[in-house]
N, C-alpha and C positions, 0 to 999 in steps of 0.2 A: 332498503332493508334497515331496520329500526335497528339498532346497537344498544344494548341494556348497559349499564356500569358492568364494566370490564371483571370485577374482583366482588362484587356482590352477587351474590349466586342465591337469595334468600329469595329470589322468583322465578329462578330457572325452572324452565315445566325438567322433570327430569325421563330424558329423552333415551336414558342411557340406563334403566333398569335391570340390576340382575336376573337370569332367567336360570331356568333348567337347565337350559343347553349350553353348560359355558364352552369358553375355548378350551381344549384338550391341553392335561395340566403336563408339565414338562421337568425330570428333574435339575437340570441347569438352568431352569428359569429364565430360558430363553424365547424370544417374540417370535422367532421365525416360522413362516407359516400362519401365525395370528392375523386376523382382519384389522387394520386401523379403521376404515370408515368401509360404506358398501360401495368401496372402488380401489382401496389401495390396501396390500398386502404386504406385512414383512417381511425381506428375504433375509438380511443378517444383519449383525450389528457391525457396523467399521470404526466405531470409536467411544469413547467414553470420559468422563470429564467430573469434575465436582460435582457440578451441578444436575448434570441429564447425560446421555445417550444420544449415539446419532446411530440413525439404520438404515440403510437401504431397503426403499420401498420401492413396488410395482403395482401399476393400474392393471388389474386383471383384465380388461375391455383392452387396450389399448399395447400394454405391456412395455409401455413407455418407465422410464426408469426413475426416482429421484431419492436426496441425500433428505430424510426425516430428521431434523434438530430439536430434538425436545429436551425441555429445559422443566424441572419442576420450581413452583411456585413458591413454594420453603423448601429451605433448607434441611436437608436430612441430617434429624436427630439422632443423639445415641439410644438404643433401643431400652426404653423404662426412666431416660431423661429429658430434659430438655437442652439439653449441652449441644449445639452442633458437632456431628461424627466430623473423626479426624480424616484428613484426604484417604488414606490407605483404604479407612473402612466405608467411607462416603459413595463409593464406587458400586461396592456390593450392595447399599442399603439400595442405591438410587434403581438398581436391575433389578431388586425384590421387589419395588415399589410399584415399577413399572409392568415388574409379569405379573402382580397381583391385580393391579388396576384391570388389565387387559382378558386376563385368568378370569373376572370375574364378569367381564361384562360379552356377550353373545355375539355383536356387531357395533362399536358406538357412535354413535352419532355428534361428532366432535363439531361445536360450534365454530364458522368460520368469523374472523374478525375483518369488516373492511378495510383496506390499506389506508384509505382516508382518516378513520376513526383512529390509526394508530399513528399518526404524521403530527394529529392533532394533540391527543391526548398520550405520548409517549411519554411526554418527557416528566410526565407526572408520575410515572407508573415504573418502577427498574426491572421490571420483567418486562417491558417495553420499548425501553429506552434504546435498546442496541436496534431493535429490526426499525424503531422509526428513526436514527441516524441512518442507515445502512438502504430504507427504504428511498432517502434522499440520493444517491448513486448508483444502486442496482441495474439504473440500463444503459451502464455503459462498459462497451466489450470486453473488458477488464473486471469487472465487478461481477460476484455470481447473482444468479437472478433469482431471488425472493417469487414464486409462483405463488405462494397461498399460506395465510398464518391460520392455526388453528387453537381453540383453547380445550381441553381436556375440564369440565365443570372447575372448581377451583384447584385442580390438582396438577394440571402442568400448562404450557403450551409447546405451540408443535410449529415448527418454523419448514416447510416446503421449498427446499434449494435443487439446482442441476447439480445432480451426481456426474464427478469426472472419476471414470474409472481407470485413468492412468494413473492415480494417487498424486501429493504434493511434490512441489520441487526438492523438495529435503530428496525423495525417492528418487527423483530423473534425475539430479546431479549426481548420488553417491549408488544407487543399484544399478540406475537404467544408463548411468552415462552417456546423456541424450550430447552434452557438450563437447566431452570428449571423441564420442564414438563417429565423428563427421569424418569424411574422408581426408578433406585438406585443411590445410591451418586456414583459408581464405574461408571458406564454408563454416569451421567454426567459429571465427571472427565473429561472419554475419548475424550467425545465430545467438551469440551470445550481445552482439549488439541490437537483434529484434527484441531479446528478452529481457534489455536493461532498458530499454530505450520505449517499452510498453509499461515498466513497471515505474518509470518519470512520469509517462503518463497519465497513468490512472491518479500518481500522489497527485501531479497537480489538479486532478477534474477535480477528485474530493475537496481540496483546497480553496476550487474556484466556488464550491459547494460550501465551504465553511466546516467540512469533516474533517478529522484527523486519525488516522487510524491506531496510532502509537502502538501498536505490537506486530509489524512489520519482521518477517521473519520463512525461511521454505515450507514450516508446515503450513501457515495459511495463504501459503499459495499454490490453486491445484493448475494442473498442466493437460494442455491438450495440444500432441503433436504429432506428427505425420512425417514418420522416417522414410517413406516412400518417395516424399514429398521433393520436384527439381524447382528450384530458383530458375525464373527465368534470367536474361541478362538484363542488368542496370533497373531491375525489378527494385524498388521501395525496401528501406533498413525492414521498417516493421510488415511483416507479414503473417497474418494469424492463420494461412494457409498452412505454412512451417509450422508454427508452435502459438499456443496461445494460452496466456498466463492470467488466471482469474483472482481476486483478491475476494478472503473470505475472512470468516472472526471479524465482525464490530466490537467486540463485548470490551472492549477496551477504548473502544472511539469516543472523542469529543468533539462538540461541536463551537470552541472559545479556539483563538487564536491565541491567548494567552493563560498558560497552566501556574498552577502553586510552586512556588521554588520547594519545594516543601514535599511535593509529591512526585515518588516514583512507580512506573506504570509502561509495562513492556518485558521483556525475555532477556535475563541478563547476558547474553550476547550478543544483543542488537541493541540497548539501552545505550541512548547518550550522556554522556558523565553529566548533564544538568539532572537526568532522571535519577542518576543512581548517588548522587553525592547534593548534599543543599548547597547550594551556593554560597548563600547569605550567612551561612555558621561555619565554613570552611576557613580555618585560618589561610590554606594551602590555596587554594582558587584564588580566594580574595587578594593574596599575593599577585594571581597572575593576572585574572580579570579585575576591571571594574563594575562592579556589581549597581552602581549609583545608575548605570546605562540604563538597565531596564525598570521597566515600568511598577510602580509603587501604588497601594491604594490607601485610604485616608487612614487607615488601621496599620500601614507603618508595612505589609504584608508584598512581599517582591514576587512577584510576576516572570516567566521568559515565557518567550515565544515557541509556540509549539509546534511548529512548521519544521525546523529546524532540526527536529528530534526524529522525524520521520526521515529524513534529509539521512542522517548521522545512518539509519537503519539501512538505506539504500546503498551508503557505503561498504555494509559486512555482506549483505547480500550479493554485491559486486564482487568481491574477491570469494567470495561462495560457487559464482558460475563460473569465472574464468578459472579460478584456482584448488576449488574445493577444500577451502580452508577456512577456519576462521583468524581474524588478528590476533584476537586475545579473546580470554574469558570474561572480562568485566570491564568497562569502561572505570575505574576504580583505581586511587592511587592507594586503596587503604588494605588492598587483598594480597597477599604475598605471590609470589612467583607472578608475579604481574607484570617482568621486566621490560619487556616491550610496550604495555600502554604508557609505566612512568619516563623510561626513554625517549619514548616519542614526544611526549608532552612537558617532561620537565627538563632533558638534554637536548631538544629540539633536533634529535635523532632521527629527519624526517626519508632517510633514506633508508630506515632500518627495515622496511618493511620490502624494499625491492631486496633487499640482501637473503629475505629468506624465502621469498615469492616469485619466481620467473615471471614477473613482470616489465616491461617496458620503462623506461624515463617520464615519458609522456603519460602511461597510465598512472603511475608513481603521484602524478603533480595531480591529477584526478582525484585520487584518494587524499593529498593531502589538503586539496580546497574542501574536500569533505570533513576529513577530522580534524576542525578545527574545536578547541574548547570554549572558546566562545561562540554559543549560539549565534549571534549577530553577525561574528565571520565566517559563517558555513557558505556556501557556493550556494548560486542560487538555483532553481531548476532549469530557469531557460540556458544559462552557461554550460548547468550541466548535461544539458541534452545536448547542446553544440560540440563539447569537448568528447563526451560520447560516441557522437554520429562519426567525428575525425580522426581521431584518435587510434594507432596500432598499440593493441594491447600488450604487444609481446619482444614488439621488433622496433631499434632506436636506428632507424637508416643512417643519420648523419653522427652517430655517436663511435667515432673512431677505436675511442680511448678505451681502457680495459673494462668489462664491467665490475661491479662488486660478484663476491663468490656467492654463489645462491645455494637455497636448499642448506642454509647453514644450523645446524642442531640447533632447534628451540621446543622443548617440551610441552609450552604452553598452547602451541598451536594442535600440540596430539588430544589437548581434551576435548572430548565430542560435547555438544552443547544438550543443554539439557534441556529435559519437557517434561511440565507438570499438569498441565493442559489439555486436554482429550484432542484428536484432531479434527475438529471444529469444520463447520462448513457457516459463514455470514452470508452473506449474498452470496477523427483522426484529428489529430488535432497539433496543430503548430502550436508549440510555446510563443504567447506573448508575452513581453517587458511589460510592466507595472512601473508606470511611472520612475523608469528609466532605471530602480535600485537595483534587478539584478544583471543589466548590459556589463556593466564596471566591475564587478564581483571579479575579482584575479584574472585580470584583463591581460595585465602586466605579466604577471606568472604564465599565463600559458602560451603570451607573444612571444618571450625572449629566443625562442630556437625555432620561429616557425619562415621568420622569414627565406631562408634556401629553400624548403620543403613544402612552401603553401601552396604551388602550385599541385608539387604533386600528392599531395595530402585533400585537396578539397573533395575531391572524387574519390576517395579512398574507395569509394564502393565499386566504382567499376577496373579496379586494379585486377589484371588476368592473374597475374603471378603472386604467391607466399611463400617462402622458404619456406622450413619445416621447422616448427621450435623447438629449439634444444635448451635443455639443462646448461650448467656450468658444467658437469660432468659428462656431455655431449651424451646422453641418453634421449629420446623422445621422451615430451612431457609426461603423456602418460604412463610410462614406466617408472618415473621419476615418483609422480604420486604414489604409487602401487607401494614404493617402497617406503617411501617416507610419512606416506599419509594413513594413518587407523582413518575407519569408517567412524562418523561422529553418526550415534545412534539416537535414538525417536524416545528411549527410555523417559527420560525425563523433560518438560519442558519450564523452566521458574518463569512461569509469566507470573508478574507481581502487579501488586495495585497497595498504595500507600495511602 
C-alpha cells in the first residue's frame, strides 16, 4: 500500500463526504453509538486529556473490544482566536470538535497508516513520534499492544490499543485493593513481588530498546488480574496468570540515553530531583553532587543520564503497592512542607521513611539504593531485581532490637497526587550485567546482614509460613492504612514537559 505525506492532504480523494444522513445529533455531544469506520462503534468515552479523547470502541462483526486514542492534529484554539484554549477549557473544545467531525460525516472512512511508514518517518512528525517510540516495544507482555493507527484527513489521528477494563493500578491499589485484599501476608508478598519485579522488566526491555518512558506512574499502568486465580507451589515470582501489568502513555518517551539538565518531564510525584531541579544552576546540588561527572557537549550544555530517572519512578511506585503511599510530593528542596524529601537528602535521614512506613530494614536499603540524588548512584536494574526477588518487605527476622515507631504523623504523605493528564492508553527475561557496572551497585549495602540469613532468604519464595503484619500499634496493616491513609485521587495529574 502506497503511503502519501502523512500531513498533506491537498490529494486526498475525499473519501469521507458529508451526506444527508448524518449521525443522529446529541445534546452532550457525545460519540457513543456514532460509527468510527464500517467496523467499529463508539461505546463511551473513559477519558480525556489536552489534547484528544480516548473511547471505547467495538467491532460490531466481532464485538471484540478496544481503547480508541485519538489525538487532534492542532491544537485547540480559543473560539474567534488564535491563542491555544487554556487546559480547563481545551477539554470541552476538543469533545465539540470531535462530535462535530463525526456529527457530520455518515460513516468515515479513516485512512489507515502502515506501522512501517511510522518507525520510519515518526520522528520527523510530533503527532507521530510517541506511537513510533512506543511502536518499537508494544510486543512485549508488558507493553499495551498498538493494533492499528488511523488518520482522521488532517484533523486528528486515532491510535487502536487493548482496552483493560479492570482500569489502572492507581484503581487496584486504592478502590480494588487487589494488594491488600490477599489472604496471607506470604500471598501478598508474592504478589506484590510479581508486580514490581514485571514492572523492572518491561523498564529494562525499553532500555535494551533505547526507550525511556519518563512518566512512569499507576495511571499509565493498566492491570489485568484474576482473584480466583491459586499459585501453584514454588511456581515462578512473575506470573501474568495472577496479575498482569501493561505500561501505556509514550507521549513523554525518549529515545537518547542522555536528557537536558535543563529539562523537566514526568508527574511531580514520581520525578527525580534531576527532572525537577537543574543541576548545573543549583547552588544547593552543586554542593552535594559533582556536576563535572556528567557528560558535556561542545556548547558548554550538561547532559544526565536518563535511565536513571525511570529507576527513581520505580521507587514511588514501590511503596505505592506495598504501602499505598506516596514519600513525598516533589522530589524538590525548594517546595515547603517537603520535610522528608530535605531530610532524607540533606540530614541523610535515610531511615526516616521506615519510621513512617511499615516497612522492613531490608526493603528500607531498597528504597535507599533507589533515592539516591545522584543519578550515577541509583541501583541498577539487575541488583534491583535480585534485591526484589529476596527481600521480606515487611518482616526484619534477625532484627532483635526495637524498631523505630511507625505510622508516625506526617502530613505530606496525606497529599493525594495529582493528574492533569487524561488517562491515556500508549501501547521473560533474566536481567543481564552490562559490562559488569551494575553487579557492584550496593553490593556492600545489602551484604552486611545477609550472611545468618542467606540461606534461609535465597528461597524466600518457597517459605510455607508469614506471620501477619502488624503496625507499631499492633493493628493489621490494613486497618492501619484505613486510618491514617486518605485515598490520593485521579483529579489531577502534573505531567510536565519543560
Amino acid at each position: 500500500m502506497t503511503i502519501l505525506p502523512l500531513f498533506d492532504t491537498s490529494s486526498y480523494p475525499n473519501t469521507s463526504q458529508p451526506s444527508t444522513k448524518r449521525q443522529k445529533p446529541n445534546v452532550n455531544m457525545c460519540l457513543d453509538g456514532y460509527m468510527f469506520n464500517q467496523e467499529l462503534r463508539f461505546v463511551r468515552k473513559i477519558g480525556a486529556g489536552t489534547y484528544g479523547l480516548i473511547y471505547l470502541v467495538e467491532n460490531i462483526y466481532t464485538k471484540k473490544q478496544f481503547a480508541a486514542k485519538m489525538v487532534l492534529k492542532q491544537q485547540p484554539m480559543k473560539l474567534g482566536t488564535q491563542s491555544p484554549a487554556s487546559s480547563s477549557s481545551s477539554k470541552q473544545l476538543i469533545q465539540q470538535q470531535f462530535y462535530q467531525y463525526f456529527l457530520n460525516h455518515v460513516i468515515p472512512k479513516p485512512r489507515s497508516i502502515d506501522f512501517d511508514y511510522i518507525k520510519g518517518q515518526g520522528h520527523d512528525c510530533q503527532f507521530l513520534t510517541e506511537i513510533a517510540l512506543h511502536l518499537q516495544v508494544h510486543d512485549h507482555p508488558n507493553v499495551v499492544t498498538i493494533h492499528e493507527v488511523f488518520e482522521l484527513e488532517n484533523f486528528a489521528v486515532v491510535i487502536l490499543l487493548d482496552h483493560f477494563d479492570q482500569g489502572d493500578l492507581f484503581e487496584n491499589i486504592i478502590d480494588m485493593q487487589i494488594f491488600q485484599s490477599r489472604r496471607s501476608d506470604r500471598e501478598k508478598q508474592l504478589m506484590m513481588k510479581n508486580a514490581m519485579l514485571q514492572l523492572i522488566q518491561v523498564v529494562d526491555y525499553c532500555h535494551q530498546k533505547s526507550i525511556y518512558h519518563c512518566d512512569l506512574k499507576p495511571e499509565n499502568i493498566m492491570v489485568k488480574f484474576n482473584s480466583n486465580y491459586k499459585r501453584q507451589p514454588h511456581s515462578p515470582i512473575i506470573d501474568y496468570n495472577e496479575l498482569q501489568l501493561v505500561l501505556i502513555d509514550f507521549g513523554l518517551a525518549l529515545d537518547s540515553n542522555l536528557i537536558n539538565s535543563n529539562m523537566c518531564r514526568g508527574s511531580s510525584f514520581y520525578m527525580s530531583p534531576e527532572r525537577v531541579t537543574n543541576f548545573t544552576t543549583s547552588k544547593l546540588v552543586k554542593s552535594l553532587v559533582n556536576v563535572r561527572q556528567f557528560s558535556t557537549n561542545v556548547n558548554g550544555t550538561v547532559y544526565l543520564p536518563t535511565l536513571p530517572g525511570d529507576i527513581w519512578s520505580l521507587g514511588v511506585l514501590f511503596i505505592n503497592i506495598t504501602c499505598s503511599r506516596n514519600p513525598w510530593p516533589i522530589a524538590s528542596f525548594n517546595e515547603g512542607g517537603n520535610d522528608v524529601f530535605v531530610n532524607y537528602m540533606l540530614k541523610n535521614q535515610k531511615d526516616i521513611l521506615r519510621s513512617i512506613l511499615p516497612i522492613s530494614n531490608q526493603f528500607n536499603k531498597i528504597l535507599v539504593s533507589i533515592f539516591q540524588l545522584n543519578p550515577n548512584e541509583r541501583v541498577g536494574l539487575h541488583q534491583l531485581y535480585k534485591a526484589v526477588t529476596r527481600y521480606d518487605f515487611f518482616h526484619d527476622h534477625d532484627y532483635f532490637q526495637p524498631k523505630p515507631v511507625q505510622h508516625k504523623s506526617n502530613p505530606q504523605l496525606y497529599t493525594p497526587p495529582d493528574s492533569l493528564t487524561y488517562n491515556s492508553y500508549a501501547s521473560e527475561f533474566e536481567m543481564e550485567v552490562e559490562d559488569g557496572e551494575e553487579e557492584d551497585m550496593d553490593e556492600e549495602e545489602y551484604d552486611d546482614d545477609d550472611e545468618e540469613e542467606e540461606e534461609e532468604e535465597e528461597d524466600w519464595v518457597d517459605a510455607e509460613e508469614f506471620t501477619e503484619v502488624k503496625t507499631a500499634h499492633n493493628c493489621p496493616i490494613q486497618q492501619a492504612f484505613s486510618r491514617v491513609m486518605p485515598k490520593f485521587v485521579h483529579h489531577n495529574n502534573n505531567t510536565v514537559i519543560c
